[in-house]
N, C-alpha and C positions, 0 to 999 in steps of 0.2 A: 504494500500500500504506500509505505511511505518512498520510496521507489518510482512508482507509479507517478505519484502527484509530483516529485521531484522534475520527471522527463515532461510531463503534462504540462507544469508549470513554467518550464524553459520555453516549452514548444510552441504553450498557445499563447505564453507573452510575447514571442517571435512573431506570429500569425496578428498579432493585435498591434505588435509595433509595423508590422510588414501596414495596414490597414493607415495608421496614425502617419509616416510615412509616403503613403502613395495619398493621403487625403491635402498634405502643404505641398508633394513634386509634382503631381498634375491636379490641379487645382481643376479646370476645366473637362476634366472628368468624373463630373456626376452624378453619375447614370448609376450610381451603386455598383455593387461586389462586383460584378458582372462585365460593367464596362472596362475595367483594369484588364481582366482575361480576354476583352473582344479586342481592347486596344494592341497586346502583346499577340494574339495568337488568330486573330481573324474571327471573321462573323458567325460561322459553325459553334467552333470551340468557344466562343463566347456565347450564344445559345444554348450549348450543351450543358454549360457552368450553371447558366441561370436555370434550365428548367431544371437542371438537378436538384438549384437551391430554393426550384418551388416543390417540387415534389419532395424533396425531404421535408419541407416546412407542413405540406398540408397532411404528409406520416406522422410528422409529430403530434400535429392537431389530434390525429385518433389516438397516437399515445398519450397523449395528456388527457383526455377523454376518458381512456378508459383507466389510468390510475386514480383519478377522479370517483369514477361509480365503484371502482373496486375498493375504494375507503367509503365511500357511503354504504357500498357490501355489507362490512364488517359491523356498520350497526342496523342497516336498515334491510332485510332478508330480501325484498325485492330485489335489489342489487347485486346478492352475492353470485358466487362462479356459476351456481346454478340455474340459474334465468340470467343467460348472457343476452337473450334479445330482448329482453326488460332493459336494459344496460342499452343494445346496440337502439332502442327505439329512444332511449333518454337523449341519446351521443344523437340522433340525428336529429330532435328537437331543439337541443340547444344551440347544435350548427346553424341552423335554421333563425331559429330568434337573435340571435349575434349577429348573421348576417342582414336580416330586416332594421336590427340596430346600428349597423358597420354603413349602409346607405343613408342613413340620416344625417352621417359627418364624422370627424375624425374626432370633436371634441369631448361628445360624450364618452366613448373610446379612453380618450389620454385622459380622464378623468377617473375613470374606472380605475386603470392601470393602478395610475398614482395610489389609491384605496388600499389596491389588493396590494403594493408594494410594501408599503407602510405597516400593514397588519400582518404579512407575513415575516418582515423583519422580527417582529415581537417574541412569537416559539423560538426562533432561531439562538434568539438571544438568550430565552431562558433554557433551552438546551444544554447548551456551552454553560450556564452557569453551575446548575442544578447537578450533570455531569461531572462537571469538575470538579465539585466539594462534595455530590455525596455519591458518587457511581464509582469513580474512577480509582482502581485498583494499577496500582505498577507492578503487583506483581504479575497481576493475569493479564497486563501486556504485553509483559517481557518474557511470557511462558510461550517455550515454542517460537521462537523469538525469528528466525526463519524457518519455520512450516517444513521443519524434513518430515515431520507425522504423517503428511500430505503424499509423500514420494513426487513431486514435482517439482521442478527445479524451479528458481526464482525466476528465471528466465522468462519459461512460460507460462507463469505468475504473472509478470508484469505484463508480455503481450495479452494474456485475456483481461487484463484490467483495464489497455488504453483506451479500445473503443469507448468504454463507457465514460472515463475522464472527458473524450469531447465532447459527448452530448452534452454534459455537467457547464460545458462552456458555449454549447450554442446560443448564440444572440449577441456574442463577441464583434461581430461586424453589423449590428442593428444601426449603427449611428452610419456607419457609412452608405447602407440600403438607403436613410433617408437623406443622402446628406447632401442634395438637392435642395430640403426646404431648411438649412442649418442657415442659423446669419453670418458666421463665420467659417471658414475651415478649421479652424485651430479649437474649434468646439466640437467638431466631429472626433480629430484625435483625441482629444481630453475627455469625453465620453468614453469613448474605446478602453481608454489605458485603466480610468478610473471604476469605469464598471469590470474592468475582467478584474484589477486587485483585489476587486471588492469581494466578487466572487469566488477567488482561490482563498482568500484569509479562509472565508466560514467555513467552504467546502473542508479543506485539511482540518484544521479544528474540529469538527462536527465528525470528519473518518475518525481522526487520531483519537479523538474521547470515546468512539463506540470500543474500540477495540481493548479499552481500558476497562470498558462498562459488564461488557459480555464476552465470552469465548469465540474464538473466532470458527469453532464449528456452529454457535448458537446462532451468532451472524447470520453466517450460509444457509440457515434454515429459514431465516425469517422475510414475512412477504414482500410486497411493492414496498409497502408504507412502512422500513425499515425502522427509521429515524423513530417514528410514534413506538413503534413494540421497543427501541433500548430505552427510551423515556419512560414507557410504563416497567418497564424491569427495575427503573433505578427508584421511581416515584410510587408507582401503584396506576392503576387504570386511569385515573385524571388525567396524569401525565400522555399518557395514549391518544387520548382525547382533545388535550390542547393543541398538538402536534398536526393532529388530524383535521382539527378546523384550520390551521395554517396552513395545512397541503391543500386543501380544499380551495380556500381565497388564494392562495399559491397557481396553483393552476387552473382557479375559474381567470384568474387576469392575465396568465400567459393563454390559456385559449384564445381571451382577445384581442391581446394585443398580436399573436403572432397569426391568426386568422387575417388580421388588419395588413401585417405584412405577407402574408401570402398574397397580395392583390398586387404589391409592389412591383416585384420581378416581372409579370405578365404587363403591365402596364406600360413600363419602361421599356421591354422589349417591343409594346406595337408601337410608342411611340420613335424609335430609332428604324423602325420599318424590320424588326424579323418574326413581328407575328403581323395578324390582321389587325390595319388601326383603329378596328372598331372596338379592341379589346382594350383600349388605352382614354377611352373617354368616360368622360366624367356627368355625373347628374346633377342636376340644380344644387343639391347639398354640399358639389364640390368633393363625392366619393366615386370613387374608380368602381361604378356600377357591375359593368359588365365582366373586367376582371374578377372580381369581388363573387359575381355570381357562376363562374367558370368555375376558381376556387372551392366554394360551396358545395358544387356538383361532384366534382374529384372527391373532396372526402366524404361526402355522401356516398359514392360508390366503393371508397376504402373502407367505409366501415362496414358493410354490405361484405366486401369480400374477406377483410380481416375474421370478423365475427362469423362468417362462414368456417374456414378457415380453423380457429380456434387460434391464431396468432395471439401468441404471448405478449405483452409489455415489454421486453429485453428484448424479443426479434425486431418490433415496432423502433425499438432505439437504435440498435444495428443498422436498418436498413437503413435509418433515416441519414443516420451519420453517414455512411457512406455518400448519400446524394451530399450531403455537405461538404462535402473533400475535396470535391471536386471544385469548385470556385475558391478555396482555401488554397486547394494545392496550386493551381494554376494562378490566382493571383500571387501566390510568393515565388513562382516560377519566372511572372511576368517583372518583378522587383527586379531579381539577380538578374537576369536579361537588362534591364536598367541600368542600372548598376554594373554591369559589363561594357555596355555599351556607350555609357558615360552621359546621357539623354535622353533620349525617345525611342521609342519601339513603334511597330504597324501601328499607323491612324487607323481608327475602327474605318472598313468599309474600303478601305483605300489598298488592299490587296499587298502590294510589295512595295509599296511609298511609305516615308517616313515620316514622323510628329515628330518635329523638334521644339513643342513648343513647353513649356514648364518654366521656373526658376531655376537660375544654374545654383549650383552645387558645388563647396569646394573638393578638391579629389581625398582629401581627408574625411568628409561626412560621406562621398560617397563608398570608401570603404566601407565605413561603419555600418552603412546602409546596406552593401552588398553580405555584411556577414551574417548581419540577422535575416536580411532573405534565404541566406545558403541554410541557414538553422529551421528556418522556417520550412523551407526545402526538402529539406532532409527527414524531419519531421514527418511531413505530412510524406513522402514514402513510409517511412516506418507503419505510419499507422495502416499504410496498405496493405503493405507484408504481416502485419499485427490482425489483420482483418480475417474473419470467413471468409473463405473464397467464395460460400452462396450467395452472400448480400452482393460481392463484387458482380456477380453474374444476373444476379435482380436489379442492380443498380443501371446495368449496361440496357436491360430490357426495358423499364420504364423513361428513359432518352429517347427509343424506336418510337413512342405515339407521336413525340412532341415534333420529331422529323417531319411526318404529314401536314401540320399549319405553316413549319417553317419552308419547305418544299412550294407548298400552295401558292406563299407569300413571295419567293425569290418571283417565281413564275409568273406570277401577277405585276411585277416590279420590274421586271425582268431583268436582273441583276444572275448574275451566274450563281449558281446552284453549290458548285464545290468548286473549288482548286485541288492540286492533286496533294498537299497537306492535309485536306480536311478529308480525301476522298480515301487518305488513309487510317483516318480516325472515325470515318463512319464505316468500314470495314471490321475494326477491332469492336467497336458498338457492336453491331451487328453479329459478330460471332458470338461476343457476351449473350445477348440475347438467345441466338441459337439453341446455345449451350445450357439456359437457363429453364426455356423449352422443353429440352428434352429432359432435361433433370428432373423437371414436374408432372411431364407426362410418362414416366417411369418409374417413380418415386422415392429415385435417388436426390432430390431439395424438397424442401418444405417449408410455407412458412409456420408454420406450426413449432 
């Protein structure tokens, strides 16, 4: 664990400096996570980024959904594992009423957020206290102290830990998705930097004190809503329950806010012309309607097919993270490329011509800059090689829909389709998909 969050913490303060970074050297690139990778790498692979980084977002959506009923489960019988379409009819209700509340404006929205922010800080806080003074044992931290009981090496300890460390940090690039309506740049980095710190203090605190609290076989047994079962171990059932209302407000305001940003990416994309521009306009409210309701439909039919399915919580995060990597990885790919380069990389759209436009940079900072893209880099490999190879090959498959609008659209525009870069990237897509195919219609993968 402590391991884990060590290389986590390196990697995604790299990914969040890579972010902080490319939001003051190309200022004039807007467009969110997405247009870094369309700028470096052309209009495909810049597509491919972004639907990734909708399609992981609207995966998330049904994971927070159902970690959500799955704690109203535990007190309220309608919910539990047992009537999971009691669950999957609540998860498409609340989709529903969010999204009727998401066209009325962004303000009711950022006000929500604010709410649920503010109230779930509070468990968090009295976690870490209550832990600290009356759970936490050193000796039964230090028992087994690297896990040979286990016969696994730490090695592969840590790879099956990383995945989940990202997810723990998705929304690390939220300031740059929106940092089109920022009033400054230097507020989109400063958002960045301060909300991932924010986020690694509690996260490590919060691992480090369970492991103090409980056994780390007790751990491994205990459900979604971890955090509440070591709080009622240390406290008594209240504790369970305070916990629980905070996962609750926890993730009724990430449903919305990150349902809000699912609309982003689709938006941004028609308005640069790689989807239809009808998916990029807005309604009297001043809400990305049609996005918004594309959105809506997608997890509507993931919850449909998850809950079919029986997909777990943990596969939901998996997958999801994976679509996330991909604009991670490829924007820290597009920094080093920068920073090699010593300027500009492809102008979105502009095929093998250059942008030289930005703020120069002394060759001093641009070191600096090119080391944490290579870490940043490096990283987000790792975490590939760290990954299931299924999510790699479900991830390659849900890319193949998004080809058919983006296809439609070159053709309508009539802008060229692929160059022979992209025409090699949609080949490796492709066989992912293939492969993922057959694995399901044989029932060597699963999401289950």
């Amino acid at each position: 664990m402590l391991i884990g969050w060590s290389i986590a913490g390196v990697g995604m303060l790299s990914v969040a400096f890579v972010f902080q970074i490319l939001a003051s050297r190309k200022p004039h690139l807007d467009s969110g996570v997405y247009s870094y990778v369309r700028a470096g790498l052309g209009d495909f692979v810049g597509f491919a980024s972004a639907w990734g980084y909708w399609m992981g977002s609207v995966i998330a959506q049904v994971g927070y959904a159902t970690l959500f009923f799955s704690t109203l489960g535990h007190y309220l019988p309608l919910f539990s594992a047992e009537n999971r379409w009691a669950s999957a009819m609540a998860v498409s209700l609340l989709t529903w009423l969010i999204f009727f509340g998401l066209t009325r404006g962004i303000r009711q929205a950022a006000f929500l957020n604010l709410v649920t922010t503010v109230a779930k800080i509070l468990p968090i806080l009295a976690f870490v206290l209550l832990t600290a003074f009356l759970g936490f044992s050193w000796d039964r931290f230090t028992m087994d102290f690297w896990s040979h009981s286990s016969n696994v090496s730490v090695i592969e300890q840590v790879k099956g830990f990383m995945v989940f460390t990202v997810w723990a940090f998705i929304g690390v690039e939220g300031a740059s998705v929106y940092s089109k309506q920022a009033r400054t740049r230097r507020d989109v980095g400063r958002a960045t930097v301060i909300g991932f710190t924010t986020v690694l203090v509690l996260l490590v605190t919060v691992a480090t004190l369970s492991y103090g609290a409980l056994s780390q076989e007790e751990l491994a047994g205990l459900p979604d809503n971890s955090m509440a079962s070591v709080l009622e171990a240390v406290v008594g059932p209240w504790g369970g329950a305070f916990i629980s209302i905070g996962l609750c407000l926890s993730v009724l305001g990430a449903y919305v806010s990150w349902q809000m940003l699912c609309a982003e990416p689709i938006t941004l994309m028609a308005l640069d012309g790689l989807l239809p521009q009808q998916l990029g306009r807005a309604n009297k409210a001043g809400a990305p309607f049609y996005a918004q309701l594309v959105s809506t439909i997608v997890i509507q039919i993931l919850v449909i097919v998850f809950f079919l399915n029986e997909t777990t919580y943990n596969s939901m995060v998996q997958l999801a993270t994976m679509m996330y990597m991909l604009p991670y990885f490829f924007t820290s790919f597009y920094l080093l490329l920068l920073t090699i380069r010593g300027r500009g990389i492809a102008h979105p759209g502009a095929g093998t011509h250059f942008d030289d436009s930005g703020p120069e940079v002394s060759s001093q900072v641009n070191r600096r800059h090119g080391a944490v893209a290579a870490i940043a880099t490096i990283y987000s490999l790792w975490l590939f090689y760290a990954a299931d190879v299924t999510y790699l090959l479900f991830g390659a498959l849900l890319v193949i829909p998004g080809m058919v609008p983006y296809v439609w659209t070159r053709l309508r525009t009539g802008n060229r389709i692929f160059n022979s870069f992209e025409w090699c990237v949609v080949a490796l897509v492709a066989l992912g998909g293939v492969c993922a195919i057959y694995g399901l219609s044989t029932g060597v993968l699963s999401l289950s």
